[in-house]
mmCIF file of the C-alpha atoms, coordinates in Angstrom:
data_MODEL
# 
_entry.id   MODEL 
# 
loop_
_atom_site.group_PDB 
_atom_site.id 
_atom_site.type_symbol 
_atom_site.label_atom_id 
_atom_site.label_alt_id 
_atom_site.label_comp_id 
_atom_site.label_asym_id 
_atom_site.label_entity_id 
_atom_site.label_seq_id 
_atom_site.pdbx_PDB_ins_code 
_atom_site.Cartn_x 
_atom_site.Cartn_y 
_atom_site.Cartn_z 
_atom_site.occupancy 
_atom_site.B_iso_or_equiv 
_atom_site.pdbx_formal_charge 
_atom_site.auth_seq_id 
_atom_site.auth_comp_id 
_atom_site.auth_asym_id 
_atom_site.auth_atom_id 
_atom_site.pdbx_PDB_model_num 
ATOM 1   C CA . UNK A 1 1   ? -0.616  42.760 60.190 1.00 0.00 ? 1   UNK A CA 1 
ATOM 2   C CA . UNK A 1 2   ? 1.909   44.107 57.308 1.00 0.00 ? 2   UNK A CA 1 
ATOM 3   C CA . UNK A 1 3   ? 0.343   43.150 53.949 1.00 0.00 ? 3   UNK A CA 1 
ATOM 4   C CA . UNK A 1 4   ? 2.415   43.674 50.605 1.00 0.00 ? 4   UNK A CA 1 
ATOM 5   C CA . UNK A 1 5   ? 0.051   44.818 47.613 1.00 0.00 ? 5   UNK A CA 1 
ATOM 6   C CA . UNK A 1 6   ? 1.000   44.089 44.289 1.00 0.00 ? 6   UNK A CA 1 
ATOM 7   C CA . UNK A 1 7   ? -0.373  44.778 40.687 1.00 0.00 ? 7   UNK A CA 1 
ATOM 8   C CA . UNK A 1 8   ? 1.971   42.443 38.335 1.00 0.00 ? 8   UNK A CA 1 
ATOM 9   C CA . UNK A 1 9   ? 2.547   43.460 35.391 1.00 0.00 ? 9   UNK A CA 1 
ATOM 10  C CA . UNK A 1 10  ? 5.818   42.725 32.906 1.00 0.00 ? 10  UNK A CA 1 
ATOM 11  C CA . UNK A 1 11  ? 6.520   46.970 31.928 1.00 0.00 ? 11  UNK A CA 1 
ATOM 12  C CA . UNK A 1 12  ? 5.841   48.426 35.493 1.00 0.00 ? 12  UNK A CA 1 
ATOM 13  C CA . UNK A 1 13  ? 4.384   45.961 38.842 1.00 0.00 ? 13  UNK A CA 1 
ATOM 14  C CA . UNK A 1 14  ? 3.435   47.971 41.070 1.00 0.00 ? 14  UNK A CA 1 
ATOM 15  C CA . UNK A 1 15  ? 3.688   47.705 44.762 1.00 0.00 ? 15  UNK A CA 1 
ATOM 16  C CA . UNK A 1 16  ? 2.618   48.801 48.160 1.00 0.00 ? 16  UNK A CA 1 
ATOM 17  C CA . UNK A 1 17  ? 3.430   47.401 51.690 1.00 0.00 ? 17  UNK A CA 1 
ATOM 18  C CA . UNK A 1 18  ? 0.822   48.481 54.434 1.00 0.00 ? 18  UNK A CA 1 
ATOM 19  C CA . UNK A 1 19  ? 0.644   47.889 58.293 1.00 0.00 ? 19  UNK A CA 1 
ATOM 20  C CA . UNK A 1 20  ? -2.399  47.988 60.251 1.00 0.00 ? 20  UNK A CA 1 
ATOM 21  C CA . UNK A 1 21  ? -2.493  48.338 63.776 1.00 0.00 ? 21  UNK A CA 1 
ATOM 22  C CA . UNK A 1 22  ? -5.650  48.314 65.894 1.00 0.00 ? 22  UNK A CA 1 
ATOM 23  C CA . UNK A 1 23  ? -7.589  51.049 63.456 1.00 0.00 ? 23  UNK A CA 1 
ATOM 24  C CA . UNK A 1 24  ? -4.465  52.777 61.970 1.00 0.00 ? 24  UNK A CA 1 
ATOM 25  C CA . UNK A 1 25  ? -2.872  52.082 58.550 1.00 0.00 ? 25  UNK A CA 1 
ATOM 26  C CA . UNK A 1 26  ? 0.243   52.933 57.859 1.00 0.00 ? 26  UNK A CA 1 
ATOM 27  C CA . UNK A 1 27  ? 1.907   52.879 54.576 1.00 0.00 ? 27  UNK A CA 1 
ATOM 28  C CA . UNK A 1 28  ? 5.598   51.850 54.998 1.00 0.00 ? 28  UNK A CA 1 
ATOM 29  C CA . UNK A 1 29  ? 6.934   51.653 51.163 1.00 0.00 ? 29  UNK A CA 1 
ATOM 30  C CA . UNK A 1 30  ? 5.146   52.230 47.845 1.00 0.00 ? 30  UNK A CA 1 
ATOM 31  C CA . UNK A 1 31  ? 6.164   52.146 44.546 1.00 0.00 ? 31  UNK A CA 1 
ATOM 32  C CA . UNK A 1 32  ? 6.672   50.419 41.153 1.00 0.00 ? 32  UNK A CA 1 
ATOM 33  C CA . UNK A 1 33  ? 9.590   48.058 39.174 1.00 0.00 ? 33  UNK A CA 1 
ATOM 34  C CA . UNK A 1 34  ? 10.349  48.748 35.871 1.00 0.00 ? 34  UNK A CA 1 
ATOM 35  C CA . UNK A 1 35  ? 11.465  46.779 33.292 1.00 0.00 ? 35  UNK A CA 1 
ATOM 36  C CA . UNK A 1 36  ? 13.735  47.283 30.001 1.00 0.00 ? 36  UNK A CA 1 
ATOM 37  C CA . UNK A 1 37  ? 11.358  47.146 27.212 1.00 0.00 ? 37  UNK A CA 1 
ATOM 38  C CA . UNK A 1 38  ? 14.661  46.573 25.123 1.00 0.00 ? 38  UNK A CA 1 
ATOM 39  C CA . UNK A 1 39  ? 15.323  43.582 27.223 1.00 0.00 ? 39  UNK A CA 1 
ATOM 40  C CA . UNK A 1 40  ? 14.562  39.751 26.897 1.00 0.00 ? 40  UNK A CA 1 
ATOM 41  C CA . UNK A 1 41  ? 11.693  38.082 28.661 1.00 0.00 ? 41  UNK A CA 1 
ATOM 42  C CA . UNK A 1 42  ? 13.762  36.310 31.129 1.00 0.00 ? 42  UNK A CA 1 
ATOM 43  C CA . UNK A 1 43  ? 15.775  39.032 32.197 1.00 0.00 ? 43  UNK A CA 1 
ATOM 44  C CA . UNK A 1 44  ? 12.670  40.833 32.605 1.00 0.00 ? 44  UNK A CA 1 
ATOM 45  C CA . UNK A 1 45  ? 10.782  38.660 34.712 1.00 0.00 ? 45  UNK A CA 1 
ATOM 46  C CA . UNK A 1 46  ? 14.684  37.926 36.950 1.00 0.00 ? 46  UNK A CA 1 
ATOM 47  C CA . UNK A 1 47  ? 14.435  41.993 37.225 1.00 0.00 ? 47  UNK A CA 1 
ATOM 48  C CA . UNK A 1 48  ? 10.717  41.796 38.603 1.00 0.00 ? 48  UNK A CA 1 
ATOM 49  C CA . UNK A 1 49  ? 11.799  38.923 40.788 1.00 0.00 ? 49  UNK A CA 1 
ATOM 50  C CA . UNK A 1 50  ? 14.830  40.272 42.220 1.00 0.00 ? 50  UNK A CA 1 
ATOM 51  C CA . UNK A 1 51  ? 13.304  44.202 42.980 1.00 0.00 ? 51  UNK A CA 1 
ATOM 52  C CA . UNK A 1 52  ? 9.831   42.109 44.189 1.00 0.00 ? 52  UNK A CA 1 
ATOM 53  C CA . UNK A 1 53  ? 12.437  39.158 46.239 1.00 0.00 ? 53  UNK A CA 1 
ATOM 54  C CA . UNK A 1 54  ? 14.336  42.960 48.102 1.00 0.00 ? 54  UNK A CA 1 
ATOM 55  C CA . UNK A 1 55  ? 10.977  44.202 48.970 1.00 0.00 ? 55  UNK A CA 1 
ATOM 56  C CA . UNK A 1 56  ? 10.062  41.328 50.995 1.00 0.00 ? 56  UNK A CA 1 
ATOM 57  C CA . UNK A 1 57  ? 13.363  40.849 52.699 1.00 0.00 ? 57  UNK A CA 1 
ATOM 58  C CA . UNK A 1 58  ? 12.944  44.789 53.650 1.00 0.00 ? 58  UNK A CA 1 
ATOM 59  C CA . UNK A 1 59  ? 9.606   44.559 55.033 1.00 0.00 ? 59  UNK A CA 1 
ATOM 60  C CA . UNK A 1 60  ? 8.783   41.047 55.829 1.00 0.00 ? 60  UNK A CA 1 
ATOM 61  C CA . UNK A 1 61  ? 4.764   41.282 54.924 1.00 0.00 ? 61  UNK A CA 1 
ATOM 62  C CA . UNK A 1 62  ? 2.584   38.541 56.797 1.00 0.00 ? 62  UNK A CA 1 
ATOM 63  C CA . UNK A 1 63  ? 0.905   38.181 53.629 1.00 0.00 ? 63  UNK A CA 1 
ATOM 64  C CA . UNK A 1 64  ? 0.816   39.063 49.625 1.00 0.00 ? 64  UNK A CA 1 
ATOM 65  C CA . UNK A 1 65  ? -1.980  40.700 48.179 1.00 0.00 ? 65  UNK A CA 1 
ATOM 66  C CA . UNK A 1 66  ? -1.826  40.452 44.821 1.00 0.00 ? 66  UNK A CA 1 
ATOM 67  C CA . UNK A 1 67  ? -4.746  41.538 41.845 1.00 0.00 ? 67  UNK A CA 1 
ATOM 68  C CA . UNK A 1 68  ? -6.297  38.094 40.025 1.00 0.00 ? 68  UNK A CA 1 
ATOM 69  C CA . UNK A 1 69  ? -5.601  37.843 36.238 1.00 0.00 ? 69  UNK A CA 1 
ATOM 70  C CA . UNK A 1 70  ? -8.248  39.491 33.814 1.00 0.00 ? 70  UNK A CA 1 
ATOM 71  C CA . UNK A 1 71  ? -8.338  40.027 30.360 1.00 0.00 ? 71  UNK A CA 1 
ATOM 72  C CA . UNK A 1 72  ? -10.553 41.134 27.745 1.00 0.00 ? 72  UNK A CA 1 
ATOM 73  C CA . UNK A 1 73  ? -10.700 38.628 25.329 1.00 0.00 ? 73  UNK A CA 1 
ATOM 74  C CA . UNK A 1 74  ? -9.745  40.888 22.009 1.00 0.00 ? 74  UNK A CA 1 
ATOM 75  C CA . UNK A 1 75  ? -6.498  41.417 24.300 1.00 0.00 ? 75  UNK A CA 1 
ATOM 76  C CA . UNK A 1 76  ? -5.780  37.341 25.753 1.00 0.00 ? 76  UNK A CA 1 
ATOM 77  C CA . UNK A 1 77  ? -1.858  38.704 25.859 1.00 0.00 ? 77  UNK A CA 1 
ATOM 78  C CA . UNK A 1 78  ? -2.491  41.036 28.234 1.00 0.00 ? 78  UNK A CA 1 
ATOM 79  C CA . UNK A 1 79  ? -3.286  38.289 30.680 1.00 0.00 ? 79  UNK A CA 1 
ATOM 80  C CA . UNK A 1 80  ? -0.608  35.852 29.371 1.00 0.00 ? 80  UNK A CA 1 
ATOM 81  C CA . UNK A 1 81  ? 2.475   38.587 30.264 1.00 0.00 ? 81  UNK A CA 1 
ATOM 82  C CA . UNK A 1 82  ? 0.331   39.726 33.285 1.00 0.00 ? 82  UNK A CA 1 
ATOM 83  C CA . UNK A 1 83  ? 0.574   35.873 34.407 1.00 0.00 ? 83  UNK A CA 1 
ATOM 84  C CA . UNK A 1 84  ? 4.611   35.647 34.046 1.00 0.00 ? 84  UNK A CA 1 
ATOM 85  C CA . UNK A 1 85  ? 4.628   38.451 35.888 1.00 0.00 ? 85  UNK A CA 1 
ATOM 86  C CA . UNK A 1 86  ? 2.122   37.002 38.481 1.00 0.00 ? 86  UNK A CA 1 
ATOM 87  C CA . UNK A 1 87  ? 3.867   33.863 38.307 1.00 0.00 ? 87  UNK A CA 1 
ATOM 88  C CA . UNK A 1 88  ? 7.699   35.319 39.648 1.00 0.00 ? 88  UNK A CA 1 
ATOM 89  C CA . UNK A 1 89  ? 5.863   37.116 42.712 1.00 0.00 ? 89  UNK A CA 1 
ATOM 90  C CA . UNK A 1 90  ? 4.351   33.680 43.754 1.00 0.00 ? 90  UNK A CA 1 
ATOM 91  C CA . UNK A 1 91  ? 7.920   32.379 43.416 1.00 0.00 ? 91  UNK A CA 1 
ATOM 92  C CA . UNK A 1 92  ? 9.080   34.883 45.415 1.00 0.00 ? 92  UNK A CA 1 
ATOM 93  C CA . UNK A 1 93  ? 6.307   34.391 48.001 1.00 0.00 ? 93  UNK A CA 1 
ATOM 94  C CA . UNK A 1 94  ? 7.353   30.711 48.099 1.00 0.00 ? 94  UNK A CA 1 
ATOM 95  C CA . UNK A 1 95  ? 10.584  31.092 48.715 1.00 0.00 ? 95  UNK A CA 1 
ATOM 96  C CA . UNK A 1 96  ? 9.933   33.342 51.670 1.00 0.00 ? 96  UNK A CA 1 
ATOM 97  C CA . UNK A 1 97  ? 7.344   30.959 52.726 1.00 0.00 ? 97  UNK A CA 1 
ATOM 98  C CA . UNK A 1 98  ? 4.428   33.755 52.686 1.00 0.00 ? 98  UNK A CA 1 
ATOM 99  C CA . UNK A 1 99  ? 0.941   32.976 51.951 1.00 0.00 ? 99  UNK A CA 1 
ATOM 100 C CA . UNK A 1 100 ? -0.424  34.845 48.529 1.00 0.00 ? 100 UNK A CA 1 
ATOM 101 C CA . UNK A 1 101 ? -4.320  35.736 48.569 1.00 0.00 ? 101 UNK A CA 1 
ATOM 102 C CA . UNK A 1 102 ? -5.142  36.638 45.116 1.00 0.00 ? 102 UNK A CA 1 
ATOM 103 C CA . UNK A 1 103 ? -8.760  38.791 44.891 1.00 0.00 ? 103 UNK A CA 1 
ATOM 104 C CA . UNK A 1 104 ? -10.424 39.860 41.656 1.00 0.00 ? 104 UNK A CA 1 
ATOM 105 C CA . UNK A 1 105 ? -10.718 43.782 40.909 1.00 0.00 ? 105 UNK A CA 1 
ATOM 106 C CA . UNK A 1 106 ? -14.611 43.842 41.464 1.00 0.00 ? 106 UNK A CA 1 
ATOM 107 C CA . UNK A 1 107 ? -13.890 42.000 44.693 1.00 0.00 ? 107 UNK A CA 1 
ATOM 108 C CA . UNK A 1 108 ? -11.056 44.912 45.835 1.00 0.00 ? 108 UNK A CA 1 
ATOM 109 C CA . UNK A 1 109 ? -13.196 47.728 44.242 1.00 0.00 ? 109 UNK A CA 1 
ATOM 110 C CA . UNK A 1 110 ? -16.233 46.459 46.622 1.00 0.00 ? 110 UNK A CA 1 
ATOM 111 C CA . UNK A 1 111 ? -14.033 46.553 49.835 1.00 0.00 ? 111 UNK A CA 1 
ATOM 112 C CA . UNK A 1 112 ? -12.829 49.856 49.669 1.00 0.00 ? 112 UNK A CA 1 
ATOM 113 C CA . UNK A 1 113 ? -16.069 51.418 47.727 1.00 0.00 ? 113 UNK A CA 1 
ATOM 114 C CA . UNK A 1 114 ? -19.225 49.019 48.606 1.00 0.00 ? 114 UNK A CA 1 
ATOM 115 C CA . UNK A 1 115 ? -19.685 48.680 44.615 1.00 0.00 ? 115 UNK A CA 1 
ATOM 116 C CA . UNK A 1 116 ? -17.778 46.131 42.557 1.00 0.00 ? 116 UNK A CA 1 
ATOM 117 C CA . UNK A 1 117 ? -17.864 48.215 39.371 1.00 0.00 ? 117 UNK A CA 1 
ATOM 118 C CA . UNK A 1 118 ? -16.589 51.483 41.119 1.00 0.00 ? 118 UNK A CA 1 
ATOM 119 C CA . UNK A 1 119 ? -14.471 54.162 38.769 1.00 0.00 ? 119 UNK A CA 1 
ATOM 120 C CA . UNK A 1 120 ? -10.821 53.738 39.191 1.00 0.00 ? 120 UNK A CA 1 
ATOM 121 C CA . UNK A 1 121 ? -11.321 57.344 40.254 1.00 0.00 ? 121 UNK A CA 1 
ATOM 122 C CA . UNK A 1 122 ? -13.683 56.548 43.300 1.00 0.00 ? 122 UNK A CA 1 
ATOM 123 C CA . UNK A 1 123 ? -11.137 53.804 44.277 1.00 0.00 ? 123 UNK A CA 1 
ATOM 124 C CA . UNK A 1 124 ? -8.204  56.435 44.419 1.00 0.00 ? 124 UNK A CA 1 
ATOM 125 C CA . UNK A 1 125 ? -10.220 58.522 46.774 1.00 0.00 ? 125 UNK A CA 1 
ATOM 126 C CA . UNK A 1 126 ? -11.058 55.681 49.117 1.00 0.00 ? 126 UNK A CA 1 
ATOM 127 C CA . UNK A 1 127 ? -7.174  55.064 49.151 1.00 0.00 ? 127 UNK A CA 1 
ATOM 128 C CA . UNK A 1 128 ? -6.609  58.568 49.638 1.00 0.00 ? 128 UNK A CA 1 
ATOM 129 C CA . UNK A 1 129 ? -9.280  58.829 52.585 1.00 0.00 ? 129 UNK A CA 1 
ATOM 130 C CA . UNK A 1 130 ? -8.460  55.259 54.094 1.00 0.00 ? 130 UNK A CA 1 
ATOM 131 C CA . UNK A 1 131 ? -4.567  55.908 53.782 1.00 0.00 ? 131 UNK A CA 1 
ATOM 132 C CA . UNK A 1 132 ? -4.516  59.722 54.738 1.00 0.00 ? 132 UNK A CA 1 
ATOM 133 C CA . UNK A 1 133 ? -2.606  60.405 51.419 1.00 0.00 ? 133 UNK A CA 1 
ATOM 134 C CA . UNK A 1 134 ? -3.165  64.211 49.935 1.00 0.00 ? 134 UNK A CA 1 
ATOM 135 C CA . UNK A 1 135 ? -3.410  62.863 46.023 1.00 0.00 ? 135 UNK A CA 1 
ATOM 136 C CA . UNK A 1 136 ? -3.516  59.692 44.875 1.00 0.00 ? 136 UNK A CA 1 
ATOM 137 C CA . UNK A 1 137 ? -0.669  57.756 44.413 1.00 0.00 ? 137 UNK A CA 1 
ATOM 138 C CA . UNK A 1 138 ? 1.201   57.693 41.172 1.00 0.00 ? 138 UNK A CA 1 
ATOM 139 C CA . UNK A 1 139 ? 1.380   56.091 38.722 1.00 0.00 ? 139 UNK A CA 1 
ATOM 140 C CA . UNK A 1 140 ? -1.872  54.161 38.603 1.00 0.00 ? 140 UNK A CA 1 
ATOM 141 C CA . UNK A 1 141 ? -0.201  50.519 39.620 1.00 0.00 ? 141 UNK A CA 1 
ATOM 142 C CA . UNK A 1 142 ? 1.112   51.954 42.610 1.00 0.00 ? 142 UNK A CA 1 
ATOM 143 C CA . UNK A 1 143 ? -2.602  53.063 43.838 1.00 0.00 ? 143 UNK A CA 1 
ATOM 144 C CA . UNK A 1 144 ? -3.754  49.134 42.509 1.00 0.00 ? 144 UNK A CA 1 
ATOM 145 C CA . UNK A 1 145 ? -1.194  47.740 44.699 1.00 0.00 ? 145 UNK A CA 1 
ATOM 146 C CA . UNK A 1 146 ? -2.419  50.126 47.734 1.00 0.00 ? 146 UNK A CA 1 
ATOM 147 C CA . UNK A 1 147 ? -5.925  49.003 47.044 1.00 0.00 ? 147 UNK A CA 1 
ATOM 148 C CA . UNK A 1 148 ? -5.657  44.828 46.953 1.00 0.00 ? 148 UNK A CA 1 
ATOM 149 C CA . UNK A 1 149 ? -3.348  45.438 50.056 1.00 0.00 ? 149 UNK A CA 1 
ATOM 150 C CA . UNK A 1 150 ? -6.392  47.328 51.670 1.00 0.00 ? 150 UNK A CA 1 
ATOM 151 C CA . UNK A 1 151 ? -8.858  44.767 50.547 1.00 0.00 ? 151 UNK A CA 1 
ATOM 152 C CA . UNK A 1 152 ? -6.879  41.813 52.406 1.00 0.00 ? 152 UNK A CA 1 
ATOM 153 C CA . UNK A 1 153 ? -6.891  43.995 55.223 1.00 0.00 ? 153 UNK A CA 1 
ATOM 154 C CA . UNK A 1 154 ? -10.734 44.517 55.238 1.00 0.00 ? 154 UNK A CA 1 
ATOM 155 C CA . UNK A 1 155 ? -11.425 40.826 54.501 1.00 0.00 ? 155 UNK A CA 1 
ATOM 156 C CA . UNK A 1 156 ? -11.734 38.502 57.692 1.00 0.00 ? 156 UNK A CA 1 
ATOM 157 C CA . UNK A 1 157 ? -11.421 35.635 56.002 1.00 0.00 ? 157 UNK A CA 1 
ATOM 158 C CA . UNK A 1 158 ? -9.988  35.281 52.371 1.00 0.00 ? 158 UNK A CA 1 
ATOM 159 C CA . UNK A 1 159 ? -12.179 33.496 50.452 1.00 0.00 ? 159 UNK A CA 1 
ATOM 160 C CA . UNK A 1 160 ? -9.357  32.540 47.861 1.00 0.00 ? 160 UNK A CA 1 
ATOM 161 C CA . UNK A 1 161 ? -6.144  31.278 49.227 1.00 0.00 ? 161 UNK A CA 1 
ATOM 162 C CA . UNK A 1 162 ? -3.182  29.993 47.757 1.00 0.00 ? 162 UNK A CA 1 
ATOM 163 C CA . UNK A 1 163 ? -0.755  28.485 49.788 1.00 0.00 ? 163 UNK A CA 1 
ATOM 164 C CA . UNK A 1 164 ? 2.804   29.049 49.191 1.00 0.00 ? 164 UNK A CA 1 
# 
């Protein structure tokens, strides 16, 4: 099964596309889009759906893993851009007629630690020891990505689905 990860996000999404066959994972592609700060909305979001839209066409995932909205609630923004973000990769996912499983961060951080409220740190080293990787990936959306792609390979059954 070849899962593509995905942390959304308007400034930087990050991405990773995984394979796992029998017991080994293998990590095909990893990496982040940027956006132009300087840039409208729109053409921000077409640049996240275009680099996201290449991605899929290059790899062809079986599914998309991509991290649930959360926000704190002195920062509700956060989770508004994080949703237009969130919103093209579904899009994209639709088009190319691939399911999306969306999974919260305390779900992902218990699949590849055991504990929900793990350290972002303790998560990098299970993606480091799962993966075979010598440091963790960088930046930090790139290891997210990694790690909701892992977690949709560890569940057996999704307990969230979205159909696209």
């Amino acid at each position: 099964m070849r899962v593509l990860g995905i942390d959304p996000g308007l400034n930087v999404t990050g991405y990773g596309v995984i394979e796992q066959n029998g017991e080994a994972i293998t990590v095909h592609e990893a990496g982040v889009v940027r956006t132009d700060t300087s840039e409208s909305m729109e053409r921000r979001l077409l640049s996240i759906g275009r680099d996201i839209e290449s991605v899929i066409e290059q790899f062809q995932p079986d599914a998309i893993a991509i991290e649930e909205l959360y926000s704190h609630y002195k920062h509700p923004r956060t989770a508004i851009v994080m949703g237009h973000a969130r919103g093209i990769v579904f899009m994209k996912a639709a088009q190319a007629n691939i399911r999306v499983y969306p999974y919260a961060s305390t779900k992902v951080k218990n699949a590849l630690t055991g504990n929900g409220r793990a350290s972002k740190n303790q998560v990098q080293k299970m993606i480091c020891l799962t993966l075979g990787l010598g440091k963790p990936p960088e930046p930090p959306d790139v290891a997210d990505a990694l790690a909701v792609a892992l977690c949709h390979l560890k569940e057996e059954r999704p307990q969230q689905t979205v159909k696209s």
